[in-house]
PDB file of N, H, CA, C and O in Angstrom:
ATOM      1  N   UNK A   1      49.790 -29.718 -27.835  1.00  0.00           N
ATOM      2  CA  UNK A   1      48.870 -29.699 -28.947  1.00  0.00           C
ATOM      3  C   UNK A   1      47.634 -28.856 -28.624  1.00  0.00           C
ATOM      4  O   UNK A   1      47.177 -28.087 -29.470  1.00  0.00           O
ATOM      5  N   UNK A   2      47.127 -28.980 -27.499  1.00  0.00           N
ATOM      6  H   UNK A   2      47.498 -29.605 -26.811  1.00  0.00           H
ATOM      7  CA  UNK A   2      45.928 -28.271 -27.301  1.00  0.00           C
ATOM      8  C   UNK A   2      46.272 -26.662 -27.342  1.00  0.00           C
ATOM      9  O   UNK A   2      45.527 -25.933 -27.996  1.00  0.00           O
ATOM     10  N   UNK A   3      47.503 -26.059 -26.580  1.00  0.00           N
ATOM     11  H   UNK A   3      48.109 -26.651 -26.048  1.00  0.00           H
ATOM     12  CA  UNK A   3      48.152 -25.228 -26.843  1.00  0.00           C
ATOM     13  C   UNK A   3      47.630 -24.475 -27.993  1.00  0.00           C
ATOM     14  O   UNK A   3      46.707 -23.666 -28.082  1.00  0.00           O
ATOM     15  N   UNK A   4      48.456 -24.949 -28.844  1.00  0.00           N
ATOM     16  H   UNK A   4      49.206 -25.606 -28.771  1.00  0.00           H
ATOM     17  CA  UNK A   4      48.010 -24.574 -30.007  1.00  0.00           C
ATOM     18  C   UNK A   4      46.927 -24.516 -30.917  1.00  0.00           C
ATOM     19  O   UNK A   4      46.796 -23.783 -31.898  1.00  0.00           O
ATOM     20  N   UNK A   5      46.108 -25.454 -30.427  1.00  0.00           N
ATOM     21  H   UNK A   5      46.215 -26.049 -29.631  1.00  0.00           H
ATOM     22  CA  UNK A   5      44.924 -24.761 -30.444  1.00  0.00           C
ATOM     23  C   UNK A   5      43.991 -24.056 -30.403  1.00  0.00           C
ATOM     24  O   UNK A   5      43.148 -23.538 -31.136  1.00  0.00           O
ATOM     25  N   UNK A   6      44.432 -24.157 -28.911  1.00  0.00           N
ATOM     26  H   UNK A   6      45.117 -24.577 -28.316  1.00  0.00           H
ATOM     27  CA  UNK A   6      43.724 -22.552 -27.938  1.00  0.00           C
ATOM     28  C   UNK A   6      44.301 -21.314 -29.449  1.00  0.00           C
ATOM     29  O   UNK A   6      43.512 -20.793 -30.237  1.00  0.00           O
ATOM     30  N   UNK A   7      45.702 -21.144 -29.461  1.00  0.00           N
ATOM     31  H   UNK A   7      46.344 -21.567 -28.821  1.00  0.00           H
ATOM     32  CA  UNK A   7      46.285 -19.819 -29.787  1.00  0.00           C
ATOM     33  C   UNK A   7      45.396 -19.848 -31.289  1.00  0.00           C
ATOM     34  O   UNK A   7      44.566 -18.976 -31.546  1.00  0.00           O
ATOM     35  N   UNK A   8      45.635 -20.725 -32.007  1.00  0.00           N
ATOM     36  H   UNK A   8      46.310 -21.433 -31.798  1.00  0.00           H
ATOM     37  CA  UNK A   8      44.380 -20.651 -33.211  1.00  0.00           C
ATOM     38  C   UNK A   8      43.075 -20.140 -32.966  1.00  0.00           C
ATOM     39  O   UNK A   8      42.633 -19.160 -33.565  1.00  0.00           O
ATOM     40  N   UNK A   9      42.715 -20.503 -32.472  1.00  0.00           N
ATOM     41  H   UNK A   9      43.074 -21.299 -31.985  1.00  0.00           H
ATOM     42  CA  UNK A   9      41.116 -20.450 -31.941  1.00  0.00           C
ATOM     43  C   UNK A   9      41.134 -18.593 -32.037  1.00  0.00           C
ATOM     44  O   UNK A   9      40.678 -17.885 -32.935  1.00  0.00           O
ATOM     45  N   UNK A  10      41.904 -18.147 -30.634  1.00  0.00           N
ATOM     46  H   UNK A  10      42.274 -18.722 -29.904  1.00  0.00           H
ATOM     47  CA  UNK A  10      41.879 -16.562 -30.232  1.00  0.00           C
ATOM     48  C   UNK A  10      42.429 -15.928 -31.515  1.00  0.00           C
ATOM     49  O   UNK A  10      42.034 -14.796 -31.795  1.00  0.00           O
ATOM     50  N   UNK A  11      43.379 -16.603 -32.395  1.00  0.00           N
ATOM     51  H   UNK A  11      43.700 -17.523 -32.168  1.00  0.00           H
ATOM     52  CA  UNK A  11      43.789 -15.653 -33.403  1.00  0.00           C
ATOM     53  C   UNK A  11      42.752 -15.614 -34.164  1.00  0.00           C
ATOM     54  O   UNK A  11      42.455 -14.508 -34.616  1.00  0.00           O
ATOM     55  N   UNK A  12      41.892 -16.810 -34.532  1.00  0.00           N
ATOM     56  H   UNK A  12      42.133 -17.709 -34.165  1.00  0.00           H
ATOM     57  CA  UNK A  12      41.318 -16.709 -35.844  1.00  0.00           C
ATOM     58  C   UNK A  12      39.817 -15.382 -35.321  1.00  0.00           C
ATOM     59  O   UNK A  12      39.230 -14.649 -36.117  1.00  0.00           O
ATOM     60  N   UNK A  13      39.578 -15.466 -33.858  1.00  0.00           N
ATOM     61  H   UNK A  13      40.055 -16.062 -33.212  1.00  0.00           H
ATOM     62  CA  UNK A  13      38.475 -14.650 -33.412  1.00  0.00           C
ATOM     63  C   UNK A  13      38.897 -13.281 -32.995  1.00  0.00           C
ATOM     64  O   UNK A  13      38.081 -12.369 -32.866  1.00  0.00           O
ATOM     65  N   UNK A  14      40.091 -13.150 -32.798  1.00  0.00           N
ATOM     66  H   UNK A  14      40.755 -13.891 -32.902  1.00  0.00           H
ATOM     67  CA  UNK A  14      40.597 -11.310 -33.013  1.00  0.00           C
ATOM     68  C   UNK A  14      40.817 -10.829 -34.200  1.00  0.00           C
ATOM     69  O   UNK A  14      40.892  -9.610 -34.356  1.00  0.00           O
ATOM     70  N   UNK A  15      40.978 -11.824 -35.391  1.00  0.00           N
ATOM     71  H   UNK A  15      40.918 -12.814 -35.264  1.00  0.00           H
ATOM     72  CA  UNK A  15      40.716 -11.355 -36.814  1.00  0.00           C
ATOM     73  C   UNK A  15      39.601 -11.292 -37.170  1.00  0.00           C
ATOM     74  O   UNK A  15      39.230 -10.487 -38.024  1.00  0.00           O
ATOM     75  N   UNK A  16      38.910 -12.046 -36.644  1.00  0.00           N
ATOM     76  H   UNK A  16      39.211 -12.700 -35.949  1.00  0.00           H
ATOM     77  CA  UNK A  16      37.532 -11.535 -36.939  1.00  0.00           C
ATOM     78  C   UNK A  16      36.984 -10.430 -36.469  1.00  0.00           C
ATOM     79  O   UNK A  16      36.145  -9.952 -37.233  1.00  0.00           O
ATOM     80  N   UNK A  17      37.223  -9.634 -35.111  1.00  0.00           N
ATOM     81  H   UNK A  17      37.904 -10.022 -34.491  1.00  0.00           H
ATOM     82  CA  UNK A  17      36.630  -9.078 -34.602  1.00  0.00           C
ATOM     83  C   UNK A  17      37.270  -7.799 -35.173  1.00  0.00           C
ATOM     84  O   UNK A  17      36.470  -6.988 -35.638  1.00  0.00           O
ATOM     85  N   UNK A  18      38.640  -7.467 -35.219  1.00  0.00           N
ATOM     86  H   UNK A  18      39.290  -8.127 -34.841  1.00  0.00           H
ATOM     87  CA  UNK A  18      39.168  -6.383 -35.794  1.00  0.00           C
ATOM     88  C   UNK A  18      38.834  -6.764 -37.012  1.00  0.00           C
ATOM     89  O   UNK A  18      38.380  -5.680 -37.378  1.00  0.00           O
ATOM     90  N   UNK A  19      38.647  -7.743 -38.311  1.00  0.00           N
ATOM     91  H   UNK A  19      39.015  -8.624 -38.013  1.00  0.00           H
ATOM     92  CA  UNK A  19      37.814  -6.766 -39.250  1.00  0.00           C
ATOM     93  C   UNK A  19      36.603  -6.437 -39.334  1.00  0.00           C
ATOM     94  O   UNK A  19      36.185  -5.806 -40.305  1.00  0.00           O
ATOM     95  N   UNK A  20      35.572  -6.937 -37.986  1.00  0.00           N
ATOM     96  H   UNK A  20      35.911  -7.450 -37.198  1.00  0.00           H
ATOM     97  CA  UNK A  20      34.744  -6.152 -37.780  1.00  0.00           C
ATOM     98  C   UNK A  20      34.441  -4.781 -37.620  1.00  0.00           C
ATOM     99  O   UNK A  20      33.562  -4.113 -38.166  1.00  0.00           O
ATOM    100  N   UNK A  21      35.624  -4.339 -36.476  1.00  0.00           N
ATOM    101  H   UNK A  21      36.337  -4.882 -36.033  1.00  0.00           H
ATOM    102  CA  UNK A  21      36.070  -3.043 -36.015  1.00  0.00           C
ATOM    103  C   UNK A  21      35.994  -2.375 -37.240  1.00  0.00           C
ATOM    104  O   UNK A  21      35.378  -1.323 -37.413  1.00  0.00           O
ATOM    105  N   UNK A  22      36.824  -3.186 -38.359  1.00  0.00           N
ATOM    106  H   UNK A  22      37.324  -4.040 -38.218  1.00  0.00           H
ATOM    107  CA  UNK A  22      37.419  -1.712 -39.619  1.00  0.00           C
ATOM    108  C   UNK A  22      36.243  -1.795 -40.156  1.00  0.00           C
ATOM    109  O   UNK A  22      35.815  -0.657 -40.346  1.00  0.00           O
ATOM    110  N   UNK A  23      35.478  -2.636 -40.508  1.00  0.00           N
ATOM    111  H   UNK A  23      35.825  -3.560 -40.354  1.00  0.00           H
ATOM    112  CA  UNK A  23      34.217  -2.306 -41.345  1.00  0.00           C
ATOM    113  C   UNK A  23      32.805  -1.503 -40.696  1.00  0.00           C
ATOM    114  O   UNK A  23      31.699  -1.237 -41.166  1.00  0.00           O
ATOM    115  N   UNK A  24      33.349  -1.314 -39.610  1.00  0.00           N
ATOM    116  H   UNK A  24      34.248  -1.530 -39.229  1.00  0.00           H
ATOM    117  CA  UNK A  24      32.090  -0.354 -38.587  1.00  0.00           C
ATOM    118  C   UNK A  24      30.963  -1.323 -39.077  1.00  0.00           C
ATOM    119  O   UNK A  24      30.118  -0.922 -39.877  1.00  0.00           O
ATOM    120  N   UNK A  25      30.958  -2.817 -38.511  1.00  0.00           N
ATOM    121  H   UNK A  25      31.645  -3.143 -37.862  1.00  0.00           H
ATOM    122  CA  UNK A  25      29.324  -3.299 -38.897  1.00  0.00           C
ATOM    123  C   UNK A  25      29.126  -3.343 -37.122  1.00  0.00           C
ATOM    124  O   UNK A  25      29.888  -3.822 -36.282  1.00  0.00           O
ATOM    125  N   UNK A  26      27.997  -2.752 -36.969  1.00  0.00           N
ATOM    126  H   UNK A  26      27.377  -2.364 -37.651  1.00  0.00           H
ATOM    127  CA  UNK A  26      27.907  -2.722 -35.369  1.00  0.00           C
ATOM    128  C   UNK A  26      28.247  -2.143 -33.898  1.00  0.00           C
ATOM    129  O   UNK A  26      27.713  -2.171 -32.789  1.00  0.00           O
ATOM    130  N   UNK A  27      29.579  -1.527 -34.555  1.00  0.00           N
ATOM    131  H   UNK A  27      30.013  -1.504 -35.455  1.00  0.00           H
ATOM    132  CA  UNK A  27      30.373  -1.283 -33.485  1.00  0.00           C
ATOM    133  C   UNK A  27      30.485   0.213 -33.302  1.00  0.00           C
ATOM    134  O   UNK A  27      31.520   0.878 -33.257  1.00  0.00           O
ATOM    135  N   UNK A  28      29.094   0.666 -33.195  1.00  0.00           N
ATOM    136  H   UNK A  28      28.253   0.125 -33.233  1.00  0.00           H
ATOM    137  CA  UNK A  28      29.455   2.071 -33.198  1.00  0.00           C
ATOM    138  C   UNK A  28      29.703   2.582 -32.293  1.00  0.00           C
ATOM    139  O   UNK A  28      29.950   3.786 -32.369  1.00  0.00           O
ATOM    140  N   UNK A  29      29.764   1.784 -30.771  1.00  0.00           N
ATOM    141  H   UNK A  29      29.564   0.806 -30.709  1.00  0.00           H
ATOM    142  CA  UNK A  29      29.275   2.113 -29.470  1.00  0.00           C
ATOM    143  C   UNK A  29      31.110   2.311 -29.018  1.00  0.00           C
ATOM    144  O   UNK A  29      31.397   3.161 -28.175  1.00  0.00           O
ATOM    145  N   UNK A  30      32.035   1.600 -29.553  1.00  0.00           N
ATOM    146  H   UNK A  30      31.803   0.909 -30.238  1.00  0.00           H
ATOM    147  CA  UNK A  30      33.511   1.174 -29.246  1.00  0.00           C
ATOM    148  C   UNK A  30      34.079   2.026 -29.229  1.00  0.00           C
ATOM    149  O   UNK A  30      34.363   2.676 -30.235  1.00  0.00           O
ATOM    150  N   UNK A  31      34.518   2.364 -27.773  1.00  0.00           N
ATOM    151  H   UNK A  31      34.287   1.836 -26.956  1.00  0.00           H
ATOM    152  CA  UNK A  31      34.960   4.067 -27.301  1.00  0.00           C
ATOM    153  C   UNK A  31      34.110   5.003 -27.492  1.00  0.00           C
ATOM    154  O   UNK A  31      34.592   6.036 -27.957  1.00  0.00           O
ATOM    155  N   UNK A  32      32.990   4.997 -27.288  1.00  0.00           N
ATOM    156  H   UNK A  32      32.599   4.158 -26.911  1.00  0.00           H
ATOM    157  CA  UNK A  32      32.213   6.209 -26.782  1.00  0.00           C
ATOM    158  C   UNK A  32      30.986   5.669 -25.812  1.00  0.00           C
ATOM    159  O   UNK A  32      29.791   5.962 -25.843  1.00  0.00           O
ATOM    160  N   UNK A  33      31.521   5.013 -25.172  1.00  0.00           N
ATOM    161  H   UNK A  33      32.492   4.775 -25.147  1.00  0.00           H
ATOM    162  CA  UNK A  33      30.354   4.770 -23.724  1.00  0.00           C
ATOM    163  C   UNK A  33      30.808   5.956 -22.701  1.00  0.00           C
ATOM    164  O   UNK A  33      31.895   6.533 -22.678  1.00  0.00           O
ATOM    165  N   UNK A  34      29.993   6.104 -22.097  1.00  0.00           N
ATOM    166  H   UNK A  34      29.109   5.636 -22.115  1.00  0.00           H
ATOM    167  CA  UNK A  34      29.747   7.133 -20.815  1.00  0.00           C
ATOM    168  C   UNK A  34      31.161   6.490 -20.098  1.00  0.00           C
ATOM    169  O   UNK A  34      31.314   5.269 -20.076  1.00  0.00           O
ATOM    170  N   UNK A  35      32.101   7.341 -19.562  1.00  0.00           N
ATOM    171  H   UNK A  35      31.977   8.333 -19.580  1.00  0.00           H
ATOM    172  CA  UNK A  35      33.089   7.262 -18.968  1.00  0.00           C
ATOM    173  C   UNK A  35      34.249   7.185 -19.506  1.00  0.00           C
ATOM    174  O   UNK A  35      35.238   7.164 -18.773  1.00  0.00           O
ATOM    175  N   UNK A  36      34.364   7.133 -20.742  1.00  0.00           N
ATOM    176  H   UNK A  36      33.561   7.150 -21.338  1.00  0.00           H
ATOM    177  CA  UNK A  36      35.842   7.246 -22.167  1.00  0.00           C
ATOM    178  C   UNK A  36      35.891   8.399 -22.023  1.00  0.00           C
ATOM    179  O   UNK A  36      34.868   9.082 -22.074  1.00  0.00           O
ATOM    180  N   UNK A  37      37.052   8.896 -21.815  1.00  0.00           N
ATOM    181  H   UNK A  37      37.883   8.341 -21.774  1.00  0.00           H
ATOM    182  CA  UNK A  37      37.780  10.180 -21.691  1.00  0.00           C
ATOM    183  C   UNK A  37      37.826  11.108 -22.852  1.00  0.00           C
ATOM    184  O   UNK A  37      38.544  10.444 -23.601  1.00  0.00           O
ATOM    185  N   UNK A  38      37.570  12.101 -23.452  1.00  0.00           N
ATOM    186  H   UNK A  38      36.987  12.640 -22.844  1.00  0.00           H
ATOM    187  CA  UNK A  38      37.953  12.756 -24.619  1.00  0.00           C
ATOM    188  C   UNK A  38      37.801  14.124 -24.152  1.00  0.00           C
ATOM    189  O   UNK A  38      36.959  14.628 -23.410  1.00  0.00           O
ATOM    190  N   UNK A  39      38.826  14.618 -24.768  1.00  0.00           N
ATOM    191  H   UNK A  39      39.510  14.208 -25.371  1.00  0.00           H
ATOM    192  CA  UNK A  39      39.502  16.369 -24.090  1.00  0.00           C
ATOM    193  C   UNK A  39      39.786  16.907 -25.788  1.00  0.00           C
ATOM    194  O   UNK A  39      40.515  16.261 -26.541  1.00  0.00           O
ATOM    195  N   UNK A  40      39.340  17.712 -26.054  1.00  0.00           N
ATOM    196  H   UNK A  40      38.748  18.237 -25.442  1.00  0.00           H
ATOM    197  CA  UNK A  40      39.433  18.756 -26.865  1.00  0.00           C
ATOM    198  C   UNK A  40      39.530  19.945 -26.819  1.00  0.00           C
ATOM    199  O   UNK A  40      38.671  20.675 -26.324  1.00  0.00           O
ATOM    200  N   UNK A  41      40.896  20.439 -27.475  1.00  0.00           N
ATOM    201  H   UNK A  41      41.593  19.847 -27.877  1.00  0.00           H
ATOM    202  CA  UNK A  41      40.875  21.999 -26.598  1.00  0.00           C
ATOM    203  C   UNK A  41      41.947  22.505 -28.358  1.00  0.00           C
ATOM    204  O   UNK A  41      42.530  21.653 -29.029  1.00  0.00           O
ATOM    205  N   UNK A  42      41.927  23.869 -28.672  1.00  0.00           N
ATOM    206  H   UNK A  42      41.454  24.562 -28.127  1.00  0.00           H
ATOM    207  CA  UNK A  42      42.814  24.163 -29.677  1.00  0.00           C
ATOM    208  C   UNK A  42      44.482  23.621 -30.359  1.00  0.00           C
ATOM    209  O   UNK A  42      45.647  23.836 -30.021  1.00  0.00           O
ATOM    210  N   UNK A  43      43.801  22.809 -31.494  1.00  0.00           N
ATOM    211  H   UNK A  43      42.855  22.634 -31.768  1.00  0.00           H
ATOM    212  CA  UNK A  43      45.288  22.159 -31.625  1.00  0.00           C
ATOM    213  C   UNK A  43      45.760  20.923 -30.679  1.00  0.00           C
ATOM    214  O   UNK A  43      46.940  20.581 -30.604  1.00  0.00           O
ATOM    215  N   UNK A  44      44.737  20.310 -29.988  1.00  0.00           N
ATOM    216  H   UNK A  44      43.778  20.587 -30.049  1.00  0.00           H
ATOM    217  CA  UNK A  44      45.165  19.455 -29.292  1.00  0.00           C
ATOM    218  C   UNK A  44      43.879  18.428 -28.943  1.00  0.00           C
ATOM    219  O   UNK A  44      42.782  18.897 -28.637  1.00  0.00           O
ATOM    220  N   UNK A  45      44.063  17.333 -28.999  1.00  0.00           N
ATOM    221  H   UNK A  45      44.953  16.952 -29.248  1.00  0.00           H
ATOM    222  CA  UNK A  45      42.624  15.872 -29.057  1.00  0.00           C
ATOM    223  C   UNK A  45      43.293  14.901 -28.204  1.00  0.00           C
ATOM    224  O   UNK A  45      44.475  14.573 -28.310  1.00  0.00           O
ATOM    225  N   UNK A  46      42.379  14.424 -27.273  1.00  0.00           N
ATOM    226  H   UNK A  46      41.419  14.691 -27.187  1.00  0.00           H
ATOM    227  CA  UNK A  46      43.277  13.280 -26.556  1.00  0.00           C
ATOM    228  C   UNK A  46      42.110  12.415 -25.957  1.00  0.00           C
ATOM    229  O   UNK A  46      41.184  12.649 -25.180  1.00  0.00           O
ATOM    230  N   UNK A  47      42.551  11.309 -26.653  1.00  0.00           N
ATOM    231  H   UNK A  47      43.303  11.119 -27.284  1.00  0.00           H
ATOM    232  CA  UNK A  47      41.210  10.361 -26.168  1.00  0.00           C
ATOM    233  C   UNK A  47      41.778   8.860 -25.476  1.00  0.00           C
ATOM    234  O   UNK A  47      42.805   8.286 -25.837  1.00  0.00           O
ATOM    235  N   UNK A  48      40.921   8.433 -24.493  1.00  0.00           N
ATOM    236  H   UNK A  48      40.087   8.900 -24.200  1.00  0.00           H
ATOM    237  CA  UNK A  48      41.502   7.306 -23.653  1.00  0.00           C
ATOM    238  C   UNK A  48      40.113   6.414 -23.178  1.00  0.00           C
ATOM    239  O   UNK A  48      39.458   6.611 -22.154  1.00  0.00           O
ATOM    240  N   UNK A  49      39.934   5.673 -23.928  1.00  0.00           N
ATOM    241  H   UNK A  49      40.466   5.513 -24.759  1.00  0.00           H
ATOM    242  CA  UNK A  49      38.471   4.915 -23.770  1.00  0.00           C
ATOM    243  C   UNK A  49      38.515   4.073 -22.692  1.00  0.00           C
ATOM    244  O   UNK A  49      38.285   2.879 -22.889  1.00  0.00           O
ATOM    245  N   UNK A  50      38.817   4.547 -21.365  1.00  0.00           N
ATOM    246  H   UNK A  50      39.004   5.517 -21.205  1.00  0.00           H
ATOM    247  CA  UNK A  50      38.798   3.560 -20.319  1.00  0.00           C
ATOM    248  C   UNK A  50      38.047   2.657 -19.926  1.00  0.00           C
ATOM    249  O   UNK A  50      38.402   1.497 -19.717  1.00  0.00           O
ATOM    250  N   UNK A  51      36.540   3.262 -19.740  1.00  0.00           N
ATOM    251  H   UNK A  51      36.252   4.205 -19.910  1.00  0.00           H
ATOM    252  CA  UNK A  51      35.601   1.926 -19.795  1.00  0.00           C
ATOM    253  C   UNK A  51      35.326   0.645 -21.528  1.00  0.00           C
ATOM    254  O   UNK A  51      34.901  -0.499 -21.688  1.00  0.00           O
ATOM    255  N   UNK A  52      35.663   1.324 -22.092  1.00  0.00           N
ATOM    256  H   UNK A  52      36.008   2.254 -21.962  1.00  0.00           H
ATOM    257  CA  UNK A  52      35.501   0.426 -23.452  1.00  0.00           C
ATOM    258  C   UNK A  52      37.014  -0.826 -23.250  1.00  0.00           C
ATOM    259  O   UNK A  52      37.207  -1.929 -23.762  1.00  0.00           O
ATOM    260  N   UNK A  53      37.719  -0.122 -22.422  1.00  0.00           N
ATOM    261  H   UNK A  53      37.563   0.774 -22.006  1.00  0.00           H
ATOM    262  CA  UNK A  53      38.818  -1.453 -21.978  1.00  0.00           C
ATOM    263  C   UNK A  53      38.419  -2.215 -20.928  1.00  0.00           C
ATOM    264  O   UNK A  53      38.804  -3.383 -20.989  1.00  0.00           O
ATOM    265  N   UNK A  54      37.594  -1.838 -19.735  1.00  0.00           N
ATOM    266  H   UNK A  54      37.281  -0.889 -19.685  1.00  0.00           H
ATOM    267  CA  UNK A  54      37.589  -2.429 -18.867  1.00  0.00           C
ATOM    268  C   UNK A  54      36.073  -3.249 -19.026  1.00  0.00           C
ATOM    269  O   UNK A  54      35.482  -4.037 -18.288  1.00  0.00           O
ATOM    270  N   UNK A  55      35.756  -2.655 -20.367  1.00  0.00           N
ATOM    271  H   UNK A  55      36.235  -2.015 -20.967  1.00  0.00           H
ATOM    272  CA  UNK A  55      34.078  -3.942 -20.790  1.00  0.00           C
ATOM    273  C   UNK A  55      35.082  -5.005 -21.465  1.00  0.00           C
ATOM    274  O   UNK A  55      35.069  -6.202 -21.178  1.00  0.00           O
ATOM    275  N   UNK A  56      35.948  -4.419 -22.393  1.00  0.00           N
ATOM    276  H   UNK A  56      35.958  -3.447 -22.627  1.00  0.00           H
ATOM    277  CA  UNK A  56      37.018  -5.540 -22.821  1.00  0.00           C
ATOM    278  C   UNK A  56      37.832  -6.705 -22.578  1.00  0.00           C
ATOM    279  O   UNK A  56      38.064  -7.702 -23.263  1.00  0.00           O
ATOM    280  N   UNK A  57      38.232  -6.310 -21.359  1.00  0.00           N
ATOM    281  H   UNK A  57      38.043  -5.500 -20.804  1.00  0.00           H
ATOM    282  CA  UNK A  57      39.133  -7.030 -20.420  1.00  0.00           C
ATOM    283  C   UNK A  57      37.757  -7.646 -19.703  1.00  0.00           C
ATOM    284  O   UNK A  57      38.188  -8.660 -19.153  1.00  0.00           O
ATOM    285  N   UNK A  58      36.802  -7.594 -19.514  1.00  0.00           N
ATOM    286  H   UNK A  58      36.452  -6.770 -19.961  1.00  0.00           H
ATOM    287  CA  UNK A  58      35.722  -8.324 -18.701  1.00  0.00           C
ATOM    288  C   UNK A  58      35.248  -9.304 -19.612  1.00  0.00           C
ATOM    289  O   UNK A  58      34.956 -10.374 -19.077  1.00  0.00           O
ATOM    290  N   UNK A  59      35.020  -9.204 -21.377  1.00  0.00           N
ATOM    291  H   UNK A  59      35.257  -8.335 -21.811  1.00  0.00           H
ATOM    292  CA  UNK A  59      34.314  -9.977 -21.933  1.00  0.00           C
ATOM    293  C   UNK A  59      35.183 -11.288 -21.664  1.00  0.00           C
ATOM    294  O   UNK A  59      34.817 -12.381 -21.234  1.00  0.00           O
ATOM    295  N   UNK A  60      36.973 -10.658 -22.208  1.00  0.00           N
ATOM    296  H   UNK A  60      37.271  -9.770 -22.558  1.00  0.00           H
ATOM    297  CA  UNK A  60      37.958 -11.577 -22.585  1.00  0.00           C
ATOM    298  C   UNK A  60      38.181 -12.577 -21.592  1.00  0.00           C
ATOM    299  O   UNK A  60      38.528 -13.732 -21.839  1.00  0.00           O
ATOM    300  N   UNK A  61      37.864 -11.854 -19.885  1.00  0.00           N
ATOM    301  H   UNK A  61      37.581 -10.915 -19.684  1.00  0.00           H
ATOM    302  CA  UNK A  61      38.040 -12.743 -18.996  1.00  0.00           C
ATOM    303  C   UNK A  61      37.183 -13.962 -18.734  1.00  0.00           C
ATOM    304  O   UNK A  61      37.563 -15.087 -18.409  1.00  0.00           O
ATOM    305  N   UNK A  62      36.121 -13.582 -18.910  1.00  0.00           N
ATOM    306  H   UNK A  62      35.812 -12.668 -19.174  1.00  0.00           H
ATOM    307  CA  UNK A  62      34.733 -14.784 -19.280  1.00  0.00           C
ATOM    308  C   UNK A  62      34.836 -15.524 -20.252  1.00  0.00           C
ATOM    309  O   UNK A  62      34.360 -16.641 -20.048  1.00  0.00           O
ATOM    310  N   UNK A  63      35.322 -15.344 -21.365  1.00  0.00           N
ATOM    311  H   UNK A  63      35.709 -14.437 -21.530  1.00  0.00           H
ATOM    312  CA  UNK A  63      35.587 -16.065 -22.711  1.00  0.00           C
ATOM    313  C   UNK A  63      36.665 -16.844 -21.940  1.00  0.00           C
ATOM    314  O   UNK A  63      36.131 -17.873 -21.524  1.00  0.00           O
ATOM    315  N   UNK A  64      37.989 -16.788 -21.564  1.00  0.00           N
ATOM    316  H   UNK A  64      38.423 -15.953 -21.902  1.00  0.00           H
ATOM    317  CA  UNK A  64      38.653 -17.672 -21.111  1.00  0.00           C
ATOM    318  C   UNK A  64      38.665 -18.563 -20.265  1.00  0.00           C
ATOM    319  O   UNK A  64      39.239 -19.652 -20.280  1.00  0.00           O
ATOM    320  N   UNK A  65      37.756 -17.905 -19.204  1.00  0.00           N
ATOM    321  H   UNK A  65      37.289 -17.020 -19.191  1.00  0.00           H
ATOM    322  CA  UNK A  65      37.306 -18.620 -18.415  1.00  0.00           C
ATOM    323  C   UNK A  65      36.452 -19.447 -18.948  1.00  0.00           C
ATOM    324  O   UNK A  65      36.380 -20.382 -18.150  1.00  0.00           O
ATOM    325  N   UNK A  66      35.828 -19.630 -19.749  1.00  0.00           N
ATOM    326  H   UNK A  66      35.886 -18.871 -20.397  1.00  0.00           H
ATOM    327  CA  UNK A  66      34.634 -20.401 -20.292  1.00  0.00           C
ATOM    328  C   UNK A  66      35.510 -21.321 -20.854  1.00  0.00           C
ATOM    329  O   UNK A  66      34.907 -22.364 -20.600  1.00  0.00           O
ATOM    330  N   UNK A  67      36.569 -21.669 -21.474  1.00  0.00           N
ATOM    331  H   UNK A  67      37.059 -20.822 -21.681  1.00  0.00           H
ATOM    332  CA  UNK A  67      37.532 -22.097 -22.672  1.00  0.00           C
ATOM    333  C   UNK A  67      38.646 -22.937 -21.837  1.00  0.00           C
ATOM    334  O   UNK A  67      39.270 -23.923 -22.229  1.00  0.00           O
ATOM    335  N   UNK A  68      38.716 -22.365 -20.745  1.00  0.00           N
ATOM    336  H   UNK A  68      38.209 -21.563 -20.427  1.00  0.00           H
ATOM    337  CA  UNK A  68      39.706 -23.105 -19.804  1.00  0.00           C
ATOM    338  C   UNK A  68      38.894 -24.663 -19.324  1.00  0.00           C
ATOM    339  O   UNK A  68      39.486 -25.674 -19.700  1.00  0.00           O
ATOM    340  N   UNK A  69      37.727 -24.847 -18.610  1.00  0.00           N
ATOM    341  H   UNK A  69      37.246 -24.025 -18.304  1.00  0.00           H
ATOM    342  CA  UNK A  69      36.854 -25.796 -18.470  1.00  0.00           C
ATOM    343  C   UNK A  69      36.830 -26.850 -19.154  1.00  0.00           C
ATOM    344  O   UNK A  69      35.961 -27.698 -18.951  1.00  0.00           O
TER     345      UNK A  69
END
């Protein structure tokens, strides 16, 4: 039961957060911090927001950790 809880909980707060994302309230910073990769060259764009994953994977790990307790 708690289970399922938990999985409620994270679903109902990644829907929130991705329709945050689509409505750009705030989030202007998401993939373009100092160290996100972007290469532009003729006919060709390639972008890889590495640190915007690894602030990601840091928030998510604290949030769980906080939630596990």
């Amino acid at each position: 039961m708690e289970m399922g809880k938990l999985l409620v909980t994270v679903g109902l707060a990644l829907a929130l957060v991705g329709a945050l994302l689509m409505s750009g309230v705030g989030f202007g910073w998401v993939g373009r911090l100092p160290g996100d990769i972007h290469v532009e060259r003729d006919g060709f764009s390639f972008h890889f927001p590495i640190v915007t994953c690894l602030l990601v994977s840091l928030i998510l790990t604290v949030l769980l950790a906080l939630l596990r307790r």
